[in-house]
N, C-alpha and C positions, 0 to 999 in steps of 0.2 A: 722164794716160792716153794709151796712141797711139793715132792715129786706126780703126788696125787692133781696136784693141779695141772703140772706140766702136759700130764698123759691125756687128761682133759681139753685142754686146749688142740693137742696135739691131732687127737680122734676127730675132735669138731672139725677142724678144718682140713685133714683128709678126707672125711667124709660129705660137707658139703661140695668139694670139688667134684669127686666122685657122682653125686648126685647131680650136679650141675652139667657132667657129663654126659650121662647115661642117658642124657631126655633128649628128643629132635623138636619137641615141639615148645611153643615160645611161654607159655606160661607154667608146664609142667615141673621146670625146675623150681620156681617159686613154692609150690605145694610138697613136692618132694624136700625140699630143703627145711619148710616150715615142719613136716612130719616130723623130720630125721631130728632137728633140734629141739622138738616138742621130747621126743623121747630119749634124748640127750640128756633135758633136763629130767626127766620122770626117772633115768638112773642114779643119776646124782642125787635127788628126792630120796629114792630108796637107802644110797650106802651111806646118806648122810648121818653120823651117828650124834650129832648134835640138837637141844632142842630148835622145836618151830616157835613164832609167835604166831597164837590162834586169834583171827579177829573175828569177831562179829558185825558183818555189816548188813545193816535192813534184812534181817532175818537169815542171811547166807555165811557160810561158816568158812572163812579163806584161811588158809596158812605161811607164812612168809617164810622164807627159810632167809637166813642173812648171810651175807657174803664173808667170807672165812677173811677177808684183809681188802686192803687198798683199791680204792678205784675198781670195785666189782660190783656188777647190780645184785642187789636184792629183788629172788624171785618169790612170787607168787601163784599158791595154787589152791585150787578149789577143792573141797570136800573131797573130792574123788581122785586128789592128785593130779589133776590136769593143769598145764601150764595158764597161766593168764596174764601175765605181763609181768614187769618189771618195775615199784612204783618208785625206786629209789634203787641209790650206789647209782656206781659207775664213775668216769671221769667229774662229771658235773654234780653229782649226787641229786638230780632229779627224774633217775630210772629211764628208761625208753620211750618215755612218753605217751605211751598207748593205753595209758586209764587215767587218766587226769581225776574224775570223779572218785575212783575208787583209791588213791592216791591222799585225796582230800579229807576222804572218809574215816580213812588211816589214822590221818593226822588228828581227827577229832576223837576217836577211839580208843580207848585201857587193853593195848595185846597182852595175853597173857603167853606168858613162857610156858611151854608143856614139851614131855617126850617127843621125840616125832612118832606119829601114828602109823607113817610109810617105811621105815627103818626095817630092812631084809637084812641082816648077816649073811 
C-alpha cells in the first residue's frame, strides 16, 4: 500500500471518531460524519492525478474515479464533484450498494477515459 493511502485511511478514521465525539445529540454524528467523508472524498477527487471515467447517464454527466488496487471502492461523482456513491470495488466488487440504478446504468454505458477535470496540484 502507498504511503499516500495509508495517510488516507489514517485521517478518515481519526476524523470520524473525532466527529463522533464532538456531538450530544443522537443523529448529529451521522450528518457530521457523512459531511466529513463527503469531503474526504472531494480531497482525494482533487490530488487525484489520474484519469476519471466520464459517463453519461440520461442526460447527467458522472465521473468515476477507480480505486488505485485491491479490494477498494470505485467512487463516484457528479458534475460538480460531489460525492454519489460507490457502484463498484470493494471486498465484494459490488460498491456500497446505494445506487443499484445507476450502477446498472454503468454497466450498459461506453465511460470514456479523460483527464480529471478536478485535479489541484
Amino acid at each position: 500500500m502507498h504511503k499516500r493511502s495509508y495517510q488516507f485511511v489514517f485521517y478518515l478514521i481519526v476524523s470520524i471518531t473525532a466527529a463522533a465525539c464532538a456531538s450530544n445529540q443522537k443523529h448529529e454524528p451521522n450528518q457530521a460524519m457523512r459531511k466529513f467523508f463527503d469531503e474526504v472524498l472531494r480531497r482525494e477527487l482533487e490530488t487525484n492525478r489520474g484519469p476519471l471515467v466520464r459517463h453519461v447517464l440520461k442526460g447527467q454527466v458522472y465521473y468515476l474515479m477507480l480505486a488505485s488496487c485491491c479490494d477498494k471502492h470505485d467512487y463516484l461523482f457528479d458534475a460538480q464533484g460531489s460525492h454519489v456513491c460507490a457502484p463498484s470495488g470493494g471486498f465484494s466488487g459490488q460498491g456500497d450498494g446505494k445506487c443499484p440504478r445507476l450502477r446498472e446504468a454503468m454497466s450498459q454505458s461506453k465511460g470514456e477515459r479523460i483527464p480529471n477535470p478536478f485535479y489541484k496540484p
